[in-house]
Backbone bond lengths (Angstrom), bond angles and torsions (degrees), N, CA, C in turn:
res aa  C-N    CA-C-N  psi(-1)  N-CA   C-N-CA  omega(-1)  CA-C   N-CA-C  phi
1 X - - - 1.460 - - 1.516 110.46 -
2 X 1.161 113.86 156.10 1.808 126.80 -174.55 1.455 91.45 -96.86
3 X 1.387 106.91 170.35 1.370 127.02 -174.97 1.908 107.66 -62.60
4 X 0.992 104.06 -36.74 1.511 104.28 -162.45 1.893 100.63 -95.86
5 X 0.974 116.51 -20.10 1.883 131.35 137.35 1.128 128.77 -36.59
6 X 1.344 115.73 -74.46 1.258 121.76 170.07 1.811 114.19 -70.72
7 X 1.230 133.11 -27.64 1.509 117.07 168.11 1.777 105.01 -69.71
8 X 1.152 140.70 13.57 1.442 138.49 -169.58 1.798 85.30 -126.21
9 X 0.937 127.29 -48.79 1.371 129.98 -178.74 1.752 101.99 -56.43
10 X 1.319 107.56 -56.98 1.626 109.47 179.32 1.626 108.78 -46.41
11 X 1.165 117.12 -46.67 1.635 131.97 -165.44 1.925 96.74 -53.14
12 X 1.766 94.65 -66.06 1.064 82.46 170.07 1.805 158.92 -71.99
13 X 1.685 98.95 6.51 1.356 118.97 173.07 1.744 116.03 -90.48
14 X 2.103 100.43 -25.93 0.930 106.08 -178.93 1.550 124.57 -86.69
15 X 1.066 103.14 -23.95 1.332 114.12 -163.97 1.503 114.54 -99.69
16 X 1.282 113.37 8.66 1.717 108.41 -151.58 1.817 81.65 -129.30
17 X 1.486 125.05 116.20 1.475 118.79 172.58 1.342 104.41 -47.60
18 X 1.400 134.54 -49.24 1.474 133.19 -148.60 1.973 108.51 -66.62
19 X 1.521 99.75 -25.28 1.227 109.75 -177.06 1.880 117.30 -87.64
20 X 1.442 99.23 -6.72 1.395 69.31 -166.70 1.927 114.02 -104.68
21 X 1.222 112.35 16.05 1.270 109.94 147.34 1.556 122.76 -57.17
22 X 1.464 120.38 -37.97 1.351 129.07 -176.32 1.355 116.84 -71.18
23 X 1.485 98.83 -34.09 1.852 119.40 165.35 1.180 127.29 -51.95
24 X 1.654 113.21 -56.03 1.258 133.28 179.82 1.298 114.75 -60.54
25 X 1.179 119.90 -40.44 1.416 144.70 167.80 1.321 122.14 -32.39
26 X 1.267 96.73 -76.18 1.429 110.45 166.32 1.217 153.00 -68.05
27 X 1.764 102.75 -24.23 1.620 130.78 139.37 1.437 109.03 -54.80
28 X 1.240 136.10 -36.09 1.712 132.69 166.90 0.911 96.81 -55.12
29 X 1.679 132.19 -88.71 1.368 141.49 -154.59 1.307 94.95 -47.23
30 X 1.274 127.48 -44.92 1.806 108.05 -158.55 1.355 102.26 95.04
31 X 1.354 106.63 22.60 1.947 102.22 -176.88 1.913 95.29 -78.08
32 X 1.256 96.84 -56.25 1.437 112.05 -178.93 1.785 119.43 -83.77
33 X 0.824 151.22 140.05 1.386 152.48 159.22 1.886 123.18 -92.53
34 X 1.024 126.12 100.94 1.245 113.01 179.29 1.520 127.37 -18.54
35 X 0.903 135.66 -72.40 1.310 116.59 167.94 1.556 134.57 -43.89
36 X 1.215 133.23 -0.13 0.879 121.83 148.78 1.464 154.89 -79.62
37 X 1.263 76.97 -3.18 1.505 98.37 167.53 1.258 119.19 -127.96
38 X 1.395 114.02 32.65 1.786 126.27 170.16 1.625 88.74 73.26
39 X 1.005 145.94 22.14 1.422 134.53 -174.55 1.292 107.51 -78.15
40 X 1.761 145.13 47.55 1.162 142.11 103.95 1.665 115.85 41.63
41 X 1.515 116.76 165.51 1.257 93.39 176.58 1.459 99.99 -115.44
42 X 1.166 134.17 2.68 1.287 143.79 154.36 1.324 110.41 -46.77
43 X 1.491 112.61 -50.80 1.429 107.11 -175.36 1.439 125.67 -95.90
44 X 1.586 100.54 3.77 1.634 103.27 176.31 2.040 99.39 -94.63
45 X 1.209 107.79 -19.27 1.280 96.62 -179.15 1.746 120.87 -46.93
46 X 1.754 107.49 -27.79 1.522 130.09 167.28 1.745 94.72 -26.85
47 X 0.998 110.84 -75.78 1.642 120.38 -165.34 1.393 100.82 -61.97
48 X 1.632 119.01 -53.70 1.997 102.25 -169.66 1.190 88.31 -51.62
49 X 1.445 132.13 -79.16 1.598 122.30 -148.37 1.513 114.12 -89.75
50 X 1.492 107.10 42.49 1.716 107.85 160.44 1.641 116.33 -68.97
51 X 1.108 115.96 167.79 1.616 109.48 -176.52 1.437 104.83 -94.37
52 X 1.189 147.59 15.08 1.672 151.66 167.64 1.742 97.99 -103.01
53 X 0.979 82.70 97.63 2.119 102.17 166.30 1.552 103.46 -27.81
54 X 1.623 110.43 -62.68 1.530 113.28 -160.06 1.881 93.86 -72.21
55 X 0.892 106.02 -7.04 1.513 91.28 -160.99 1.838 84.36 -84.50
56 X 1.255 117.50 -55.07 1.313 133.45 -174.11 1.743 94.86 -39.65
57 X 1.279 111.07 -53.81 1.662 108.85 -147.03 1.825 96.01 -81.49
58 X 1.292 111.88 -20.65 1.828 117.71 171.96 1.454 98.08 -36.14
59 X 1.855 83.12 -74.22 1.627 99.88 -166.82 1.363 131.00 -45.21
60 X 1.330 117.20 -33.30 1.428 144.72 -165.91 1.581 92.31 -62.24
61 X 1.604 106.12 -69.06 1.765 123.24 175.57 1.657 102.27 -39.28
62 X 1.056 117.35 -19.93 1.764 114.50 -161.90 1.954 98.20 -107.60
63 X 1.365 101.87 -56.42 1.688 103.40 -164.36 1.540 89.88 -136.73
64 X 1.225 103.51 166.69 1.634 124.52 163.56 0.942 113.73 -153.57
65 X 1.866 133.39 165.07 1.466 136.56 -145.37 1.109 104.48 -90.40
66 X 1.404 119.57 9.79 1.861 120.23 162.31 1.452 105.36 -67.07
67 X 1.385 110.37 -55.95 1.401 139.56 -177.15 1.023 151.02 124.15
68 X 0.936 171.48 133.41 1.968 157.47 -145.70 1.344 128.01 -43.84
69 X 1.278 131.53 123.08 1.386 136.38 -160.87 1.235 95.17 -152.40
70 X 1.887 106.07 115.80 1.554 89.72 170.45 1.650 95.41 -127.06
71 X 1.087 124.44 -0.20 1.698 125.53 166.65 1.407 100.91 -82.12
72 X 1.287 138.69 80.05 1.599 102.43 -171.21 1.992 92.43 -94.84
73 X 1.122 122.97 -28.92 1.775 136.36 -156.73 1.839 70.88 -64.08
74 X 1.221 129.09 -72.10 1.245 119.86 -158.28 1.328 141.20 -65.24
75 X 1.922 87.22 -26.74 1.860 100.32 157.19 1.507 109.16 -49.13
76 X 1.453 111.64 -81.80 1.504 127.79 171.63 1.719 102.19 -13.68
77 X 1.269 104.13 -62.55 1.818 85.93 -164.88 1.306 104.66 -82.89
78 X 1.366 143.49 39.28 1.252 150.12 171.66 1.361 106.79 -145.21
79 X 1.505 134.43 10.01 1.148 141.17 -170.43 1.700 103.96 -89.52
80 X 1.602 112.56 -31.16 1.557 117.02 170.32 1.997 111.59 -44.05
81 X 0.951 90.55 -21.66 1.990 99.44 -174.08 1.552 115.25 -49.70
82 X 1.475 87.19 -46.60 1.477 115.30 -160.25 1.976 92.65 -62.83
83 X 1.173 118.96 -38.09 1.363 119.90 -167.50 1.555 103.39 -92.34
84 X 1.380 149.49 -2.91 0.931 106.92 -179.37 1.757 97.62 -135.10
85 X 1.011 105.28 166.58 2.129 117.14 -171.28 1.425 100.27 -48.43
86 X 1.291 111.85 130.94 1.842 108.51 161.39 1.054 98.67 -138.12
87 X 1.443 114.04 155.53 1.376 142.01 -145.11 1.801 105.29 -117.86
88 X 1.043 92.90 127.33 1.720 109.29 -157.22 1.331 100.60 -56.91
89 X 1.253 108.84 -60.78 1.529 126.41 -162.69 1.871 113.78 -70.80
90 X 1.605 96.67 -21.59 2.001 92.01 156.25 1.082 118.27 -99.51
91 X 1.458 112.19 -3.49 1.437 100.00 165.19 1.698 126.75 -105.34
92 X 1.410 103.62 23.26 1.532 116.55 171.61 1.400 91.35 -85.08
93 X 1.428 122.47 -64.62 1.604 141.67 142.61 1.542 96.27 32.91
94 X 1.634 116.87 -82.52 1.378 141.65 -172.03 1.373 108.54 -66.01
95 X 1.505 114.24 -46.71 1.108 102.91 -174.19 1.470 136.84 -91.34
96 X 1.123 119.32 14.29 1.671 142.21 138.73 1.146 101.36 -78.68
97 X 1.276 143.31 -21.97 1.561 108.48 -160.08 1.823 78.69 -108.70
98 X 0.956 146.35 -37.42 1.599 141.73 -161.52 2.056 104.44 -110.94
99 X 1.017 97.15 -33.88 1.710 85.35 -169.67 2.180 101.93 -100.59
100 X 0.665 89.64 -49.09 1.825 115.35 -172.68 1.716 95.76 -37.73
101 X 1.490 139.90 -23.75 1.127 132.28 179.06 1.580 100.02 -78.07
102 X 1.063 111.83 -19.46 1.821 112.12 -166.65 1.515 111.34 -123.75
103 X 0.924 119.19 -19.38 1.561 123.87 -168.75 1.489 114.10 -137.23
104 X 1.498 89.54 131.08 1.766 77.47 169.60 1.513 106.78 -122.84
105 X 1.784 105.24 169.14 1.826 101.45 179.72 1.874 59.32 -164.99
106 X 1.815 72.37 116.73 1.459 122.33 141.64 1.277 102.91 73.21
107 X 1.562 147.25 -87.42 1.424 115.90 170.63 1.929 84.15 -132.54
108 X 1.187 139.98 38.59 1.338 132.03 164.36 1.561 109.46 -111.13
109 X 1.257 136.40 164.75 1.197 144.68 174.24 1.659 118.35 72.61
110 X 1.142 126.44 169.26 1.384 140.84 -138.11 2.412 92.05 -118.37
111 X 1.350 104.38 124.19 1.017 83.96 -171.47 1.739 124.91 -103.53
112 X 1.155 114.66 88.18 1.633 136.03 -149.94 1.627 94.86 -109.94
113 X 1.241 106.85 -85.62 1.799 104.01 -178.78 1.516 103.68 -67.74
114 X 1.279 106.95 -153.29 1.516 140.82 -161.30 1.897 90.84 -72.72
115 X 1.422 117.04 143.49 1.517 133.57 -166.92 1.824 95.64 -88.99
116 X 1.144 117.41 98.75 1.700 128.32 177.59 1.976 118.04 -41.06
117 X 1.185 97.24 -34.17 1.743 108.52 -169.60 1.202 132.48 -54.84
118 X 1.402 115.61 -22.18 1.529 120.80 160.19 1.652 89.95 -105.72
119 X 1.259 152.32 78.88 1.267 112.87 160.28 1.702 92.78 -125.05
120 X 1.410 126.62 17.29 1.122 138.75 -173.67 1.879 118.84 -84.54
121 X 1.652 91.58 -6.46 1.193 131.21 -171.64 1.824 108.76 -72.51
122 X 1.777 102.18 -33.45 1.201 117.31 -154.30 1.911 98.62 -97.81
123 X 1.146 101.27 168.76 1.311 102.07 169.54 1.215 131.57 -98.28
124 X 1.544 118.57 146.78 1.376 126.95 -157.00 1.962 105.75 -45.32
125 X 1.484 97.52 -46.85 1.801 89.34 177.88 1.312 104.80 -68.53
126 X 1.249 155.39 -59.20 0.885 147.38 174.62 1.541 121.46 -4.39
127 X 1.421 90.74 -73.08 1.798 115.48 171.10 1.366 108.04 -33.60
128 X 1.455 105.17 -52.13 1.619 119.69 -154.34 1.899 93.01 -75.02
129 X 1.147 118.82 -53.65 1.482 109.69 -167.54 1.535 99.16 -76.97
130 X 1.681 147.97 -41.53 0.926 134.18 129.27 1.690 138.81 9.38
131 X 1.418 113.40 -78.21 1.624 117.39 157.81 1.510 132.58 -59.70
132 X 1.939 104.20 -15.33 1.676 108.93 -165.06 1.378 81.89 -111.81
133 X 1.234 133.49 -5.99 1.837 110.10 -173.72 1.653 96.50 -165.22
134 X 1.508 113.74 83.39 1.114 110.07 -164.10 1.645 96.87 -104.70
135 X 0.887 115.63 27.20 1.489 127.59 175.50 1.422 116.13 -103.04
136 X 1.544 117.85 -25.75 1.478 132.25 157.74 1.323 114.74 -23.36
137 X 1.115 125.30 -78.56 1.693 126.34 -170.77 1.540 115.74 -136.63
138 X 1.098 114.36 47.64 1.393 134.19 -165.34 1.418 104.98 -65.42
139 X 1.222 122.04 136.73 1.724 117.63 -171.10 1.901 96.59 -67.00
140 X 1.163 102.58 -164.49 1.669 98.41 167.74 1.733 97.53 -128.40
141 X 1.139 116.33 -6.13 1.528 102.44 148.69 1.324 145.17 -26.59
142 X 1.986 91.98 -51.88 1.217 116.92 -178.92 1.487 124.36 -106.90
143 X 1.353 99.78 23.52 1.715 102.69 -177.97 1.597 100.27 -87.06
144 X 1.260 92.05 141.60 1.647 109.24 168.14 1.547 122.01 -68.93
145 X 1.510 128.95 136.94 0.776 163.97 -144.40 1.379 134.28 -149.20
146 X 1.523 122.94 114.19 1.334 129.01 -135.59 1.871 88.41 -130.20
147 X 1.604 96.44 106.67 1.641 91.24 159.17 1.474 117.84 -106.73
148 X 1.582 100.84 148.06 1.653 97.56 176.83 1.307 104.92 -119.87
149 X 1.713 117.99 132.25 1.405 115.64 -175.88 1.188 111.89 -89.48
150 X 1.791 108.86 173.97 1.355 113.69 167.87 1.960 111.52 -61.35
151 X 1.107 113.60 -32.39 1.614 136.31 -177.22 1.658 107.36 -59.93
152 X 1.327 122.73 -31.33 1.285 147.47 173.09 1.192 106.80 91.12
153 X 1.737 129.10 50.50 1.599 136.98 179.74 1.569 94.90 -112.31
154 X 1.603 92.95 132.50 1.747 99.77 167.39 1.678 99.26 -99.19
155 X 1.417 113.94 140.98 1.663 127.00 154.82 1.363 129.95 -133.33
156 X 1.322 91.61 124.13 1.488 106.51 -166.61 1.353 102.34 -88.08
157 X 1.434 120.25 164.82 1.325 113.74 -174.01 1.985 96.45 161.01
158 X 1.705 104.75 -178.32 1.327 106.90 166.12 1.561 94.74 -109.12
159 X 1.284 90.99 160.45 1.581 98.86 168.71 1.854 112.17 -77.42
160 X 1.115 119.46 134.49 1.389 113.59 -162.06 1.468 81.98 -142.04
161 X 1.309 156.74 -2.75 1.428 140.92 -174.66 1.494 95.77 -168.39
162 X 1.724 123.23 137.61 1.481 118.86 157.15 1.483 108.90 -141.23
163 X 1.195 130.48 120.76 1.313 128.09 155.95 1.295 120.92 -113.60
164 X 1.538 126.99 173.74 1.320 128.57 168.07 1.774 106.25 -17.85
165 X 1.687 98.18 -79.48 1.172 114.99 -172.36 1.510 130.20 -75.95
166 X 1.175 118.46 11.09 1.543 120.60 159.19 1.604 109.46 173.16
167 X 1.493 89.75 175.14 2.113 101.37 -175.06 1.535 98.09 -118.88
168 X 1.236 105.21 148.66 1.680 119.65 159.75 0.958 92.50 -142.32
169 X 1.852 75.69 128.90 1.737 97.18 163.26 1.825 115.61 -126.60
170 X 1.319 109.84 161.84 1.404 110.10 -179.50 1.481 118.81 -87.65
171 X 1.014 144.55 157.63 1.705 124.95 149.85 1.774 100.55 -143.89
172 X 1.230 105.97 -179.58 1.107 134.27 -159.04 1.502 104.93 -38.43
173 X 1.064 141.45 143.13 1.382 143.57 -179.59 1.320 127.66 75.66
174 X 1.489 100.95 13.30 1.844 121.49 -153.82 1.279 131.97 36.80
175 X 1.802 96.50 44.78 1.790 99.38 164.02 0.995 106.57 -78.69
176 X 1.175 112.40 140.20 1.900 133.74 -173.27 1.572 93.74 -106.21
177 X 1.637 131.19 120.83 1.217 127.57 154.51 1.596 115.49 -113.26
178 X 1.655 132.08 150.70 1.095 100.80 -173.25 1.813 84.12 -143.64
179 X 1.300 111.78 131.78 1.596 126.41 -162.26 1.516 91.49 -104.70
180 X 1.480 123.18 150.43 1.548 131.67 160.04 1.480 113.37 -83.68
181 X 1.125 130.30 132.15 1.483 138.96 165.77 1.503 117.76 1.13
182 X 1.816 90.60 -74.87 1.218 110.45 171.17 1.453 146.52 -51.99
183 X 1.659 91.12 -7.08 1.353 120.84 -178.19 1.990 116.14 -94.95
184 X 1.210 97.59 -11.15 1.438 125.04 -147.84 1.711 100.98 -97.93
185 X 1.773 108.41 90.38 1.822 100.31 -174.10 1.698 108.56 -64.23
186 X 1.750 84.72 -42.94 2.292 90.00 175.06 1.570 79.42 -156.69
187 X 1.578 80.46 172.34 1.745 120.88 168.27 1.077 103.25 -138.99
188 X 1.323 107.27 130.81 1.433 129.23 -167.34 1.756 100.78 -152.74
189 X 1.578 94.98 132.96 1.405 110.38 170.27 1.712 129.90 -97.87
190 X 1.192 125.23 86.10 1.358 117.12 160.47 1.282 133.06 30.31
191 X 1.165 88.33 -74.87 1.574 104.34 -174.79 1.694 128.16 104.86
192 X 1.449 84.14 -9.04 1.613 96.99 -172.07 2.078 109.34 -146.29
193 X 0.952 97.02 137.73 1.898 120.37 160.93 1.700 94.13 -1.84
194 X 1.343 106.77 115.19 1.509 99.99 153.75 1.523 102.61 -84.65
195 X 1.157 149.36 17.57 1.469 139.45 127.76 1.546 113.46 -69.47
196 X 1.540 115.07 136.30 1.244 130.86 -164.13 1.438 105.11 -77.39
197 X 1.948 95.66 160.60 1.430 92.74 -179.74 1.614 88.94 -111.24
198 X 1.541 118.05 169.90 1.223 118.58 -147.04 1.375 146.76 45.81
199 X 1.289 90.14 11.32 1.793 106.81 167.00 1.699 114.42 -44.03
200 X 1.205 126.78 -22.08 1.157 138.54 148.27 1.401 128.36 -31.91
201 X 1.326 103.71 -61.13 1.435 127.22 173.49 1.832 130.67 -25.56
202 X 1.265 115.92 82.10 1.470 127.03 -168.47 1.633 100.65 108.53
203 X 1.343 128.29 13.99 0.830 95.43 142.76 1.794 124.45 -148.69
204 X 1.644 111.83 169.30 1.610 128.28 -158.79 2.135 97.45 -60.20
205 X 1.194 93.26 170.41 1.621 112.36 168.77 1.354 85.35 -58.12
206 X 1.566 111.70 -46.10 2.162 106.84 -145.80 1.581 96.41 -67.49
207 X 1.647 121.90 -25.60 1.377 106.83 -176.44 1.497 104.35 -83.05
208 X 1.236 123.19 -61.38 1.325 125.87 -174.47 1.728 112.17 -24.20
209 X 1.794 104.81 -60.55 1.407 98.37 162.14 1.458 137.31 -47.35
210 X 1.140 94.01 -25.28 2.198 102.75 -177.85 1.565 97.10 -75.02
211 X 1.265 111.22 -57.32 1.649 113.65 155.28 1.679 127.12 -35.52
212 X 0.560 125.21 -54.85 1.746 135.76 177.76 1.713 98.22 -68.44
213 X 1.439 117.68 -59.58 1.616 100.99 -169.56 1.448 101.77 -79.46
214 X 1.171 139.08 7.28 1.566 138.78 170.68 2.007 91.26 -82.70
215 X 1.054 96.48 -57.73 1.853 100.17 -161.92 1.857 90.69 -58.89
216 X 1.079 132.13 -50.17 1.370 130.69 174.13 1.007 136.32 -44.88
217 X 1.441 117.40 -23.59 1.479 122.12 170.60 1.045 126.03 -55.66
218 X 1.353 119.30 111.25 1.798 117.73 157.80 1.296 132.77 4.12
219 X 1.437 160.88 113.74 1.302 149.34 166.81 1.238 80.21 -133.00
């Protein structure tokens, strides 16, 4: 299924009582991942405040109205960020060299994920559980997507275009590829952020913070 498929598919797992034992289910197992089915936390609130207790208390075990966290060991050890001064200008530094292939804010970076320029709007934790577990509540816009050709080439990418007659997708650096139908063995979705998890990885609280007060600035 394409992005705009699977958020109509979610509707109907979410919205329908008969379905959401099968839902819950599979959000346990880990068969399914919230974002793939636009599952937002707007739209998981459906289940906390359904009127069936057990259905409520599933969900509760799964998400709560803070919202989805499934790195939490790694938030925590990157949570020191949040407390101490970072410096704008090393953390632009970072963000060309780690965000700038996928994102852009303001006229730098490649525009593949989510548009950076208001996100200064948000709060510093936010950011922080955001960058350490961006698989949490990931739109399904931006889920990654695996084509396999008749030629035997896999391309990863987001889905950014679908018609009858062909897919474009984006990937990292804003290569645009666009395959014909007929060309197309499957499409298959991930399930998860074509932004990485452990993107963190090598680096201190002191950078993360230089990172965070760069993304914070006013525009």
């Amino acid at each position: 299924m394409g992005p705009e498929v699977r958020t109509h598919a979610g509707d109907i797992l979410l919205y329908r009582a008969e379905n959401h034992d099968l839902l819950l289910t599979a959000l346990e197992k880990k068969e399914v991942a919230p974002g793939e089915l636009n599952f937002h936390l707007e739209r998981l609130r459906t289940l906390l405040f359904w009127s069936d207790e057990k259905i409520q208390r599933r969900a509760q075990a799964l998400f709560n109205d803070a919202g989805i966290v499934t790195r939490k060991e790694a938030i925590e050890n990157m949570r020191p960020a949040l407390t101490l001064k970072g410096d704008p200008q090393k953390g632009r530094d970072v963000y060309r060299e780690l965000c700038a292939k996928c994102h852009q804010l303001g006229a730098e970076g490649e525009n593949v994920g989510p548009n950076l320029t208001d996100i200064f709007r948000k709060s510093a934790e936010s950011l922080l559980q955001e960058i350490v577990d961006p698989n949490a509540a990931v739109e399904t816009k931006y889920l990654s997507h695996v084509v396999r050709t008749t030629d035997g080439e896999f391309i990863t990418g987001i889905v950014v275009n679908e018609t009858d007659a062909e897919v474009a997708l984006s990937a990292e650096g804003g290569v645009r590829k666009t395959v014909r139908r007929d060309k197309i063995v499957e499409l298959s979705a991930t399930g998860i952020s074509l932004m990485p998890e452990q993107l963190e990885e090598g680096m201190t609280p002191q950078t993360m913070a230089n990172l965070l007060a760069f993304l914070m600035q006013p525009r």
